[in-house]
N, CA, C and O atoms as a CHARMM CRD file, in Angstrom:
* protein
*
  348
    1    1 UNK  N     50.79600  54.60700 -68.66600 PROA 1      0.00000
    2    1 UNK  CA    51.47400  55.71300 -69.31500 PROA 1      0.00000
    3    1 UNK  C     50.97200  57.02600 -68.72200 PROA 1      0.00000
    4    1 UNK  O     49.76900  57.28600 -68.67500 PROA 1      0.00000
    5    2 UNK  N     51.92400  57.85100 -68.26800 PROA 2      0.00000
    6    2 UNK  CA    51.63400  59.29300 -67.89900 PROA 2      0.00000
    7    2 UNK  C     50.74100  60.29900 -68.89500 PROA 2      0.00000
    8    2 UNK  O     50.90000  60.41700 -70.11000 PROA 2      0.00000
    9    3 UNK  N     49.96400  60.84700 -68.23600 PROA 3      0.00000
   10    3 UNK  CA    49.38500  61.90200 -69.40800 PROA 3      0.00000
   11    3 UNK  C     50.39600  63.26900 -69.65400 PROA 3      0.00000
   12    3 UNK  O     51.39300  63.64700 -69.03800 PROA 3      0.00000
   13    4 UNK  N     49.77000  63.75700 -70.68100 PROA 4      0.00000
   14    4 UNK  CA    50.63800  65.21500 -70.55300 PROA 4      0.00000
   15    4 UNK  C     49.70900  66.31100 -71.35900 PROA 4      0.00000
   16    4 UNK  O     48.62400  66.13000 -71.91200 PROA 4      0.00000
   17    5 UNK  N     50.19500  67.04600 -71.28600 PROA 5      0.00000
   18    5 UNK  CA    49.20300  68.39300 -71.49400 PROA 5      0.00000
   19    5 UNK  C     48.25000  68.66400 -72.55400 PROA 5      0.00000
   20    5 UNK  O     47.15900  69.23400 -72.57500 PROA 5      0.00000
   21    6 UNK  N     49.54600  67.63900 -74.12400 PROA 6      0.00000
   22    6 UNK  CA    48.72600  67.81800 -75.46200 PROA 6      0.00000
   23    6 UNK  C     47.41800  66.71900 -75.23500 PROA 6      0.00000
   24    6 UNK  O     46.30000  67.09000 -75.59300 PROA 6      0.00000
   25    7 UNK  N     47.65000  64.96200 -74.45300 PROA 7      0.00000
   26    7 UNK  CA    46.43900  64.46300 -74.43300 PROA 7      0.00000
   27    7 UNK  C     45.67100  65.23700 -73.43300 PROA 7      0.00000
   28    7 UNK  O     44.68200  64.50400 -73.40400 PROA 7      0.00000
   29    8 UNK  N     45.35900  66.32700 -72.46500 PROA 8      0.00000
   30    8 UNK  CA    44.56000  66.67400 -71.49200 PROA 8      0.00000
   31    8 UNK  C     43.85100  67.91200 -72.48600 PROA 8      0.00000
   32    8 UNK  O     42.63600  67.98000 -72.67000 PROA 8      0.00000
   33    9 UNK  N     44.63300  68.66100 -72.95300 PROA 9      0.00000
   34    9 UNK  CA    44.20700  69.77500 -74.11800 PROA 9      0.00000
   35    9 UNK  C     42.97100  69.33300 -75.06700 PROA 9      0.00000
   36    9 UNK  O     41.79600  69.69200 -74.99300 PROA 9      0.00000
   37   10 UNK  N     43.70300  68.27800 -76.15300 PROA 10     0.00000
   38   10 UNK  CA    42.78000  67.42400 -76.91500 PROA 10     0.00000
   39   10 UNK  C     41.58600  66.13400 -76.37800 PROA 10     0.00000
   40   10 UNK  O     40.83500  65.58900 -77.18700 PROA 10     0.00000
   41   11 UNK  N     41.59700  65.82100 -74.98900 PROA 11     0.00000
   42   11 UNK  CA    40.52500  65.15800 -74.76400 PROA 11     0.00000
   43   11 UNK  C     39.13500  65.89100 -75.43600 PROA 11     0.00000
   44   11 UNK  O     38.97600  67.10900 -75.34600 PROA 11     0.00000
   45   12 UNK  N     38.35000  65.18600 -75.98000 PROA 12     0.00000
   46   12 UNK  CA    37.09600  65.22000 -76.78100 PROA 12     0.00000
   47   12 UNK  C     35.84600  64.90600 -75.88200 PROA 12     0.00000
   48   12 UNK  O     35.31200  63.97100 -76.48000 PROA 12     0.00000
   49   13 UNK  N     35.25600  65.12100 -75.01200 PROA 13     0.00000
   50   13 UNK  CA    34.01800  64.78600 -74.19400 PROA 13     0.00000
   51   13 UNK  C     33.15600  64.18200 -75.45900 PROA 13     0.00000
   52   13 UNK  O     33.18600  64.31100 -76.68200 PROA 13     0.00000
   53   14 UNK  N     32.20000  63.28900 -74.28600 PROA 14     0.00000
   54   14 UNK  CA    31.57200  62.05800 -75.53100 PROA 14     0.00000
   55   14 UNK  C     30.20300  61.81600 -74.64900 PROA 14     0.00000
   56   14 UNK  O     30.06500  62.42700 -73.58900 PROA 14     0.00000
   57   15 UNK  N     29.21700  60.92300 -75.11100 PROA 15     0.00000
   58   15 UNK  CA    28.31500  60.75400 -74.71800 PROA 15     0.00000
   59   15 UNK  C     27.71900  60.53200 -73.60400 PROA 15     0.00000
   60   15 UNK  O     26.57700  60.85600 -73.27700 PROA 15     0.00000
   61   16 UNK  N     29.12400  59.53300 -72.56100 PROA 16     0.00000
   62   16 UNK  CA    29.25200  58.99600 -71.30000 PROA 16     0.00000
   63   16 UNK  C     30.74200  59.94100 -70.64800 PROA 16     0.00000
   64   16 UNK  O     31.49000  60.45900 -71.47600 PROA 16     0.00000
   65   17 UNK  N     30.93300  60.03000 -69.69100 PROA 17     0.00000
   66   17 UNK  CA    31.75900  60.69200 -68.85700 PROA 17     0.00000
   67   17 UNK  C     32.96300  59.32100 -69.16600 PROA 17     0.00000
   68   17 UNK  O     32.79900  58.18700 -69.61600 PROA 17     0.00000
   69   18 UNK  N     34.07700  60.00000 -68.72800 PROA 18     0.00000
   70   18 UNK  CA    35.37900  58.58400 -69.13300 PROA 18     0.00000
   71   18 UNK  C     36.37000  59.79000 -68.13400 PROA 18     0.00000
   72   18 UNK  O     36.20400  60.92400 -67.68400 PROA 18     0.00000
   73   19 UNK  N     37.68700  58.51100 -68.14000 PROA 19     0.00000
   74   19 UNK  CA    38.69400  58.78000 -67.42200 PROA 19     0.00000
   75   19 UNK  C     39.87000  58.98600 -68.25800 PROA 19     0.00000
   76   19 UNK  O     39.80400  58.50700 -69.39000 PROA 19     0.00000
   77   20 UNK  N     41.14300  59.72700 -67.85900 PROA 20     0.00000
   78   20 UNK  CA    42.24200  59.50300 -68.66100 PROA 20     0.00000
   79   20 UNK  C     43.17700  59.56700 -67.32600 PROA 20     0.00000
   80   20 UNK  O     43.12600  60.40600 -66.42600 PROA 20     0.00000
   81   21 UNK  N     43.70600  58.88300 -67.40400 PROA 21     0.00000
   82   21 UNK  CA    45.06800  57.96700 -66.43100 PROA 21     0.00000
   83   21 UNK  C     46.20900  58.34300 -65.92300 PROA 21     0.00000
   84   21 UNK  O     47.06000  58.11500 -66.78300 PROA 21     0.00000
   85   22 UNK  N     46.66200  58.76900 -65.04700 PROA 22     0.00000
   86   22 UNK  CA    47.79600  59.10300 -65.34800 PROA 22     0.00000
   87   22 UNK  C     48.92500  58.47800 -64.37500 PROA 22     0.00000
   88   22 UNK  O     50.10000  58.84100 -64.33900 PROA 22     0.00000
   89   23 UNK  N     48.13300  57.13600 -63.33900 PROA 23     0.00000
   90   23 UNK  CA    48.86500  56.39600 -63.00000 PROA 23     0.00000
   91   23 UNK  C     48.74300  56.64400 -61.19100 PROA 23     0.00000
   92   23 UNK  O     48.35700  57.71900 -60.73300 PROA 23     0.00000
   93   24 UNK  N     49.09600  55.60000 -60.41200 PROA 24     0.00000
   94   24 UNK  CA    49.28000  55.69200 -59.14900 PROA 24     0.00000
   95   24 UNK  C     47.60900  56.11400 -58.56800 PROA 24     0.00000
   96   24 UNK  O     47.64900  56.20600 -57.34100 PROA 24     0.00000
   97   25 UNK  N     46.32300  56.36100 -59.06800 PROA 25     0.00000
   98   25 UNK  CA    44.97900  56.47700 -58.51600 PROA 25     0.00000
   99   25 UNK  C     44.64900  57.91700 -59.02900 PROA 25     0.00000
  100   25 UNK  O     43.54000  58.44600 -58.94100 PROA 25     0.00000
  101   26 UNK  N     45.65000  58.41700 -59.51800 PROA 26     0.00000
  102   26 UNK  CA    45.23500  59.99300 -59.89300 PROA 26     0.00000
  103   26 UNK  C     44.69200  59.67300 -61.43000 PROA 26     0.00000
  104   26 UNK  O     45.12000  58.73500 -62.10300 PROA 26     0.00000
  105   27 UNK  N     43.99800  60.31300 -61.73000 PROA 27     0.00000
  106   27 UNK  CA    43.48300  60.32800 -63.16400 PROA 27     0.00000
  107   27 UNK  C     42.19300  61.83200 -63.30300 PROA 27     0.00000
  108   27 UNK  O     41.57800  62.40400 -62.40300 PROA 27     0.00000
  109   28 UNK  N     42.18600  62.07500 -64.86300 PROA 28     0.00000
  110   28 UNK  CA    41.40300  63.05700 -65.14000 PROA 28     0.00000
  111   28 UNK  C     39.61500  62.68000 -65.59800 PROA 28     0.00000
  112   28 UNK  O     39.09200  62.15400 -66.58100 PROA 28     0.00000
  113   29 UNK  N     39.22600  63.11900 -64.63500 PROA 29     0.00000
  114   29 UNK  CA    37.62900  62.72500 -65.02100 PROA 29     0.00000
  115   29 UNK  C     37.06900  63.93700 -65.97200 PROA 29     0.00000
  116   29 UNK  O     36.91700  65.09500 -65.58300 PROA 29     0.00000
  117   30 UNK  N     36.80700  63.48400 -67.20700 PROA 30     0.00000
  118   30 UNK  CA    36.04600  64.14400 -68.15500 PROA 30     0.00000
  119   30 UNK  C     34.10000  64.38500 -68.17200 PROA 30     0.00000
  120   30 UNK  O     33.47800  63.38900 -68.54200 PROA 30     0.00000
  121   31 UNK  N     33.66900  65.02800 -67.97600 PROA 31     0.00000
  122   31 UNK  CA    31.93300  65.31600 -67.77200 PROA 31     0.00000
  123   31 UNK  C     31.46400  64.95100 -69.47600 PROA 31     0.00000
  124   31 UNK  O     32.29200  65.08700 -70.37700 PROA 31     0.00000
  125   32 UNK  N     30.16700  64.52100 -69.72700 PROA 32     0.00000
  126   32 UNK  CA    29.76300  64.87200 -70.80300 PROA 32     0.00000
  127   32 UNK  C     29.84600  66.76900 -71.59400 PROA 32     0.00000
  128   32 UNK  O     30.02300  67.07400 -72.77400 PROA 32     0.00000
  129   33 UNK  N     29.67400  67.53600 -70.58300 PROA 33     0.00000
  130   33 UNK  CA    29.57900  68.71900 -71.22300 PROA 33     0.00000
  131   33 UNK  C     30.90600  68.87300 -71.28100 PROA 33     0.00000
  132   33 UNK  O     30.92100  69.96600 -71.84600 PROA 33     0.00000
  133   34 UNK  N     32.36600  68.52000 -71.07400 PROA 34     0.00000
  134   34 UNK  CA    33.40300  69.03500 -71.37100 PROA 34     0.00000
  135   34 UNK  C     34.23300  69.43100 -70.03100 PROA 34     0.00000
  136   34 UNK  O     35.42500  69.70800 -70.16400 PROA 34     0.00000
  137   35 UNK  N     33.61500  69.46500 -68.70400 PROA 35     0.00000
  138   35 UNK  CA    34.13500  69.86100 -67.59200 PROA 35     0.00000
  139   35 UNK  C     35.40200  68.76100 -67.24700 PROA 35     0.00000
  140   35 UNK  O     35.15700  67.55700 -67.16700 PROA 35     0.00000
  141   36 UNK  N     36.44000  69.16900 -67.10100 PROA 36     0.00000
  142   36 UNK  CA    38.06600  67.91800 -66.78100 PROA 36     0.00000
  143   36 UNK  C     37.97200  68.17800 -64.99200 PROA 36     0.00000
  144   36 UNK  O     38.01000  69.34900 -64.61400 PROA 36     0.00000
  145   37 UNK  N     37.87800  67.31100 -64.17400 PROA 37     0.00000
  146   37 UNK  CA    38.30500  67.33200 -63.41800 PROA 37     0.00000
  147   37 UNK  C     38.99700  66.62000 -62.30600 PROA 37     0.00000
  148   37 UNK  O     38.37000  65.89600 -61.53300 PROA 37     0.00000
  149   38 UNK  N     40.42300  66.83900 -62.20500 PROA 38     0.00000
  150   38 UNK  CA    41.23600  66.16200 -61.23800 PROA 38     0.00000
  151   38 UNK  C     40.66200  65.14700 -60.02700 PROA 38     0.00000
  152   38 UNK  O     39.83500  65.52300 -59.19600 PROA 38     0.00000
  153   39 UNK  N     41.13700  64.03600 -60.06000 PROA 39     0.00000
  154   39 UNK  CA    40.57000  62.96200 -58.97400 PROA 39     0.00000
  155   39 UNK  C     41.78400  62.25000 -58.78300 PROA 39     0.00000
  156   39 UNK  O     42.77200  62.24400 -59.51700 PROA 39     0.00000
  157   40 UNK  N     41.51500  61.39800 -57.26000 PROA 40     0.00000
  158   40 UNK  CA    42.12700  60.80100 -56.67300 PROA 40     0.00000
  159   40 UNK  C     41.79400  59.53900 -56.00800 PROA 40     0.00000
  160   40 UNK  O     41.38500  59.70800 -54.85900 PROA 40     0.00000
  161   41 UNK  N     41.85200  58.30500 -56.40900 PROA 41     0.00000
  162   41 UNK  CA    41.35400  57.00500 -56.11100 PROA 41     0.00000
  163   41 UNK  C     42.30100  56.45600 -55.69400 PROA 41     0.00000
  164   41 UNK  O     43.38600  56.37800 -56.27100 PROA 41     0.00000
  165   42 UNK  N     41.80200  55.65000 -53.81800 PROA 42     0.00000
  166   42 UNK  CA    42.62800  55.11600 -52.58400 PROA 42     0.00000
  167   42 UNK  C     41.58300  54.28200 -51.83600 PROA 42     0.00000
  168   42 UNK  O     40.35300  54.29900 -51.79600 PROA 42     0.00000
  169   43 UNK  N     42.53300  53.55200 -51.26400 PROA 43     0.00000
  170   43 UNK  CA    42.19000  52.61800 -50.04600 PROA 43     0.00000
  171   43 UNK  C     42.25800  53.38700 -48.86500 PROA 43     0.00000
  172   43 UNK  O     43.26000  54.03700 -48.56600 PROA 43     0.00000
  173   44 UNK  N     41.13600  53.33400 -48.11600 PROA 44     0.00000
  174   44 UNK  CA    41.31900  53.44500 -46.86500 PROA 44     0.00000
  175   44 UNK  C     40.18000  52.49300 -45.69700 PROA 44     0.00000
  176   44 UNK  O     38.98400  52.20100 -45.71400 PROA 44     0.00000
  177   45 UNK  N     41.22900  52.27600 -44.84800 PROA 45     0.00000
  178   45 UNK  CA    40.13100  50.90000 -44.44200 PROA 45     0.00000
  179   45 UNK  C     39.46100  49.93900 -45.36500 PROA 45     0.00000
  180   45 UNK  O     38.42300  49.27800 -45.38800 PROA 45     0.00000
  181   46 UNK  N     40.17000  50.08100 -45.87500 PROA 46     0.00000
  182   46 UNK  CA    39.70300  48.53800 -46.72400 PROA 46     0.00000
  183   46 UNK  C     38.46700  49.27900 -47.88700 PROA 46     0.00000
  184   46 UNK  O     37.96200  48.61500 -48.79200 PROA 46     0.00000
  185   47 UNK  N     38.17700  50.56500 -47.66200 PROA 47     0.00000
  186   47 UNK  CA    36.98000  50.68900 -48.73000 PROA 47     0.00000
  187   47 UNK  C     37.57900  51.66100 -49.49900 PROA 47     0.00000
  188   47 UNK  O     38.24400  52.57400 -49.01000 PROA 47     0.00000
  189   48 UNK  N     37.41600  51.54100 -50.46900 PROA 48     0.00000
  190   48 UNK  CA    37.56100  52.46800 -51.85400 PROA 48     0.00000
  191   48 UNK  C     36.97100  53.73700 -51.36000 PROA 48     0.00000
  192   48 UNK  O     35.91800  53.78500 -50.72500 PROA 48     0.00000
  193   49 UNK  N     37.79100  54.89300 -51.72400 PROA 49     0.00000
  194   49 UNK  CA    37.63200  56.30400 -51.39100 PROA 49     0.00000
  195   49 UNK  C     38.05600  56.93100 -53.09700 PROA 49     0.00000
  196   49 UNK  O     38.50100  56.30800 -54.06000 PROA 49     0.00000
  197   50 UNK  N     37.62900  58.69500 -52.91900 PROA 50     0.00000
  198   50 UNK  CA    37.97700  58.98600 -54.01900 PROA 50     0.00000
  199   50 UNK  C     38.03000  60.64000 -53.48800 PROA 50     0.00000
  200   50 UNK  O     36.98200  61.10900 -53.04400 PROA 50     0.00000
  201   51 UNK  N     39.12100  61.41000 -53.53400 PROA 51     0.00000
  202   51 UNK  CA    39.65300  62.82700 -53.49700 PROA 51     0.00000
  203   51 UNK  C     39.39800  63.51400 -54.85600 PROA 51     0.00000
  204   51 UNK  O     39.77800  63.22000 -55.99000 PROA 51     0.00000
  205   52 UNK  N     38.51200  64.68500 -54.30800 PROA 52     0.00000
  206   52 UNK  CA    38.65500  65.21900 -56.22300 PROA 52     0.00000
  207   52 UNK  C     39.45300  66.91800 -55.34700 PROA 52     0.00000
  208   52 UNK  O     39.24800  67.62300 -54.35900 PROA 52     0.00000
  209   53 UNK  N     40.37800  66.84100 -56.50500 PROA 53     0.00000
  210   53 UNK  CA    41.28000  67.94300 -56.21400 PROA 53     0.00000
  211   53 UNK  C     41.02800  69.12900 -57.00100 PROA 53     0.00000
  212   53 UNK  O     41.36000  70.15400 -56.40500 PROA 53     0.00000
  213   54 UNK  N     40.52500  69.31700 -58.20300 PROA 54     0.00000
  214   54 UNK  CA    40.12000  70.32800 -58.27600 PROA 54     0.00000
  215   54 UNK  C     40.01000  70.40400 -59.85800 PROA 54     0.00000
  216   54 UNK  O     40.01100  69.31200 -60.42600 PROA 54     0.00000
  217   55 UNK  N     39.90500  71.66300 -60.73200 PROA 55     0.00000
  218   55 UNK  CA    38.99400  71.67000 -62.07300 PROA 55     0.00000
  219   55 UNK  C     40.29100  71.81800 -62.91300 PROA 55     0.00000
  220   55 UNK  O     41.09100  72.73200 -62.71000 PROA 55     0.00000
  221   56 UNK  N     40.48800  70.66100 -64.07400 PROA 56     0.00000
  222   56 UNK  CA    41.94300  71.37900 -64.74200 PROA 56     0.00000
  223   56 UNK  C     41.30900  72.75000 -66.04500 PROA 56     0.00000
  224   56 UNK  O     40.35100  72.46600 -66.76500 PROA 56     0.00000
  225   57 UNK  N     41.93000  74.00200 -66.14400 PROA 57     0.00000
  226   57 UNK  CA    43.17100  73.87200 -65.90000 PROA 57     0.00000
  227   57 UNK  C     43.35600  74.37500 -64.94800 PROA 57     0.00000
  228   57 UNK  O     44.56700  74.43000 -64.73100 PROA 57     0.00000
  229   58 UNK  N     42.37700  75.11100 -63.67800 PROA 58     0.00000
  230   58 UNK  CA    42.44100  76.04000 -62.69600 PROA 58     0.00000
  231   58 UNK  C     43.70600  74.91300 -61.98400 PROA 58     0.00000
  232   58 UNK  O     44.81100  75.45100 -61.92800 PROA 58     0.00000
  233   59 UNK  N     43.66600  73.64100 -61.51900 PROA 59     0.00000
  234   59 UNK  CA    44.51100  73.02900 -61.22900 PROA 59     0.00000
  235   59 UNK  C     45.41900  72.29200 -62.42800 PROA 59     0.00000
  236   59 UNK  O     44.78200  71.66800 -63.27700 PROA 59     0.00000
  237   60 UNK  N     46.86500  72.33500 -62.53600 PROA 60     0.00000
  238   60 UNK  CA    47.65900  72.15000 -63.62500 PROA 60     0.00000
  239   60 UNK  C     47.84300  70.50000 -63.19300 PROA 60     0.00000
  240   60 UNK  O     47.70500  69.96900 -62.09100 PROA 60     0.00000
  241   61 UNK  N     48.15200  70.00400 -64.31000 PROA 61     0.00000
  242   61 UNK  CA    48.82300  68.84500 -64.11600 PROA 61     0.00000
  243   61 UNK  C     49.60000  68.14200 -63.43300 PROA 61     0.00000
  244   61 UNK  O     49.52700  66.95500 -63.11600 PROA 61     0.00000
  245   62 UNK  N     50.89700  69.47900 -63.05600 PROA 62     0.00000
  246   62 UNK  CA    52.09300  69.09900 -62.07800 PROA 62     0.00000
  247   62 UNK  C     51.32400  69.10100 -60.76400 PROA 62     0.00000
  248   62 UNK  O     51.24900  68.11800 -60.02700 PROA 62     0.00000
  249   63 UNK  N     50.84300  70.10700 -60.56400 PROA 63     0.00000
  250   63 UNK  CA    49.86600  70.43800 -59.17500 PROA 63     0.00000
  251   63 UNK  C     48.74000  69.39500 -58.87900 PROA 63     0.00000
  252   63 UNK  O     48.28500  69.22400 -57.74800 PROA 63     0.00000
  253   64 UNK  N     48.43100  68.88100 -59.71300 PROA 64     0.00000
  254   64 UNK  CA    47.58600  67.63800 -59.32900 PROA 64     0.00000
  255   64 UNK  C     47.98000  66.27400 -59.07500 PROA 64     0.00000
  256   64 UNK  O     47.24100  65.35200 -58.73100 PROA 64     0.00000
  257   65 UNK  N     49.45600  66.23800 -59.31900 PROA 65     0.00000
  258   65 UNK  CA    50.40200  64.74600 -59.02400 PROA 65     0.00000
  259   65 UNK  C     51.13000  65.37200 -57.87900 PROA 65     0.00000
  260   65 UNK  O     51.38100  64.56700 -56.98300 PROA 65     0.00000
  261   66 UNK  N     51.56500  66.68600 -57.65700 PROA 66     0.00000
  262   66 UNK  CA    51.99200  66.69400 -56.34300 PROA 66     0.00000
  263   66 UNK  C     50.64500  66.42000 -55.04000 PROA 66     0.00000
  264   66 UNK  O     50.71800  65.60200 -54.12300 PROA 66     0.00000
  265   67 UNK  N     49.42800  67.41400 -55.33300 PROA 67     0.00000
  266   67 UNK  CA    48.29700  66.55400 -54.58900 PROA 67     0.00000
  267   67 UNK  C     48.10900  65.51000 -54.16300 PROA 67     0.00000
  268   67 UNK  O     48.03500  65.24500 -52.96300 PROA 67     0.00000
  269   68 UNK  N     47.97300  64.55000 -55.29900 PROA 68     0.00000
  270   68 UNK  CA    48.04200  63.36600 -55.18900 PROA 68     0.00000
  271   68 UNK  C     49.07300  62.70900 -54.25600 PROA 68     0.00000
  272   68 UNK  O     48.92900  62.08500 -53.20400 PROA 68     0.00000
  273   69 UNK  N     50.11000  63.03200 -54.94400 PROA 69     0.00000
  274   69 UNK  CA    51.66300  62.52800 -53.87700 PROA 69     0.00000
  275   69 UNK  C     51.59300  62.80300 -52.11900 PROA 69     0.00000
  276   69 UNK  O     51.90600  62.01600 -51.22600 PROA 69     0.00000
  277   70 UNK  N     51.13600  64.02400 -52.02300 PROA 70     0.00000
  278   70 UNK  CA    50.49400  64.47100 -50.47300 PROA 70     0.00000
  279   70 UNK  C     49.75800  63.42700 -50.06700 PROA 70     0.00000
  280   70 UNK  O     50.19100  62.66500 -49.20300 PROA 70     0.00000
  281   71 UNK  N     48.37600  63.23700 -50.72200 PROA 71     0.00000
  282   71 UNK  CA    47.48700  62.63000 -50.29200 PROA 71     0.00000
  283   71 UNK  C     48.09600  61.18200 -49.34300 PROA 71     0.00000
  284   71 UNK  O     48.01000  60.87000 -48.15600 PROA 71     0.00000
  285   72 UNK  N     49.00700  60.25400 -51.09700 PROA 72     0.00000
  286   72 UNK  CA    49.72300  59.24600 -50.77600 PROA 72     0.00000
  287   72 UNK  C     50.21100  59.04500 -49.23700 PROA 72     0.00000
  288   72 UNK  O     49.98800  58.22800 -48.34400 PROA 72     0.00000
  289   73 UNK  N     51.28800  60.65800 -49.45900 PROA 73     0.00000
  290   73 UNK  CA    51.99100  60.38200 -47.93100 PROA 73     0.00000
  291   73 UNK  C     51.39800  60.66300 -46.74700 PROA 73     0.00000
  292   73 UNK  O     52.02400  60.22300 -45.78200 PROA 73     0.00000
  293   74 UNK  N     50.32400  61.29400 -46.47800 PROA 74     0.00000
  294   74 UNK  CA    49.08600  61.54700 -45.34600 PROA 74     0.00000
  295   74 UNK  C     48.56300  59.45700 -44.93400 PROA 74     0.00000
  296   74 UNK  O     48.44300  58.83600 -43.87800 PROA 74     0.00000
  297   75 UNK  N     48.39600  59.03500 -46.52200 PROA 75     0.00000
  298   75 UNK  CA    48.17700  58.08000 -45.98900 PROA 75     0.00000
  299   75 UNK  C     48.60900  57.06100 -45.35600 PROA 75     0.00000
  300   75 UNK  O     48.09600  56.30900 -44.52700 PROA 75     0.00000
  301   76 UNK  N     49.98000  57.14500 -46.01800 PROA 76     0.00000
  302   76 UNK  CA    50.79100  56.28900 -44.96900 PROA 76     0.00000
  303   76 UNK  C     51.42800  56.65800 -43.71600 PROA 76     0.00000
  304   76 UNK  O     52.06400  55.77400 -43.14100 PROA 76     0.00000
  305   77 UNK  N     51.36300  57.82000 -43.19400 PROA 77     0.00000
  306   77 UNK  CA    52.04700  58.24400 -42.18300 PROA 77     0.00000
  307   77 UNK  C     51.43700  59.35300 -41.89700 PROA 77     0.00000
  308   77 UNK  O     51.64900  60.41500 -42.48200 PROA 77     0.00000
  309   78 UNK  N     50.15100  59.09100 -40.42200 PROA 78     0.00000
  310   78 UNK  CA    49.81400  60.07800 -40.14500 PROA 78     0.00000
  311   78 UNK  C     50.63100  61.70300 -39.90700 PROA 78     0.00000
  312   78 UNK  O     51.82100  61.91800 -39.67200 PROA 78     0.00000
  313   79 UNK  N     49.49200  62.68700 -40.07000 PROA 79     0.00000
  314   79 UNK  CA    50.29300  64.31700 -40.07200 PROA 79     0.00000
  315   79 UNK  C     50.89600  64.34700 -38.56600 PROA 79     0.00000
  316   79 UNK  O     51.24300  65.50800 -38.35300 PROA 79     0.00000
  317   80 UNK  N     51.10100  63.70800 -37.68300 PROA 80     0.00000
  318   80 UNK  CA    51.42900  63.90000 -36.15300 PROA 80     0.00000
  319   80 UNK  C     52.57500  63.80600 -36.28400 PROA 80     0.00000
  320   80 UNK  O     52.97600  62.99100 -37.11500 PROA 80     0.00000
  321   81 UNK  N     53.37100  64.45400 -35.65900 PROA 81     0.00000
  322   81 UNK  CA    54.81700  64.47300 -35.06200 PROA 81     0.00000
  323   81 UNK  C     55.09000  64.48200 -33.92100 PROA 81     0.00000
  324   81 UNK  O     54.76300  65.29500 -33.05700 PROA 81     0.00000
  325   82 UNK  N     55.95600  63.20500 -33.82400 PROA 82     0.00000
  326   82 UNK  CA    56.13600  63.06800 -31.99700 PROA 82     0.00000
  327   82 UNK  C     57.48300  63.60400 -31.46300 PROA 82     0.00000
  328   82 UNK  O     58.38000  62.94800 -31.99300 PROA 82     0.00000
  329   83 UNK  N     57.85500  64.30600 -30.83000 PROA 83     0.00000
  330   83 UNK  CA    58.95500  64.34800 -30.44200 PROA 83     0.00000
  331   83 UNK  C     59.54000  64.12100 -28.84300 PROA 83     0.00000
  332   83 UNK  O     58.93400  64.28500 -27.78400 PROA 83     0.00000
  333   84 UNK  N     60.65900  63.77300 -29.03400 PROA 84     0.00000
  334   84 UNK  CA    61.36800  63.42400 -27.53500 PROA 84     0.00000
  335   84 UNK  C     62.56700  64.26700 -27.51400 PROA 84     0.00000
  336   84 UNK  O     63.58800  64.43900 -28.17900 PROA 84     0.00000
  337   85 UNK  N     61.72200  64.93600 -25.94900 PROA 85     0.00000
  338   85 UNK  CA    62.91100  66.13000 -25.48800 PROA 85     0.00000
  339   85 UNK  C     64.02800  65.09600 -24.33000 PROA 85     0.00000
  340   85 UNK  O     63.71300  64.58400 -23.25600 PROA 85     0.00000
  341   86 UNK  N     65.47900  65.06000 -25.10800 PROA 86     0.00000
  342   86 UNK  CA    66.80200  64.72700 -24.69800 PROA 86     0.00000
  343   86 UNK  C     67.31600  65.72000 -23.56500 PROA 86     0.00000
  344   86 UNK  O     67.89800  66.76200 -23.86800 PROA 86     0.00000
  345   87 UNK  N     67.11100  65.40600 -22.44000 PROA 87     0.00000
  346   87 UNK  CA    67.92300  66.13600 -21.61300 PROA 87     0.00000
  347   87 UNK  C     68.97700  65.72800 -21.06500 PROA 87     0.00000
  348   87 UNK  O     69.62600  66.48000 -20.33800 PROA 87     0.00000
């Protein structure tokens, strides 16, 4: 299930640090002191990697699934562009 603003608002920080979900490797990492911050969990080469994108709310919600979505497509298809000049 997608998160949305009222569960990211009302998350409660707790004794141990926890996650809230929001699907596809992106999810919100909560600190014990209350700090939320945006992450990104992927494969690459076979080993588990993890992108942290930045502090919500300085980074918004929408802005952190388009991140994410970038990330996605970087990974499947390097940033290079080849082109062939038709003469």
């Amino acid at each position: 299930m997608k998160l949305n603003e009222r569960q990211i608002k009302n998350a409660i920080p707790s004794e141990k640090p926890f996650k809230l979900n929001d699907g596809k490797g992106l999810y919100l990492y909560i600190n014990r002191n209350g700090g939320k911050l945006w992450r990104f969990d992927f494969s690459y080469n076979g080993k588990r990697k993890t992108l942290s994108i930045g502090k919500y709310p300085t980074v918004s919600l929408v802005e952190a699934r388009q991140a994410a979505e970038n990330a996605r497509c970087l990974l499947v298809s390097p940033p290079y562009f080849y082109t062939t000049i038709c003469i």
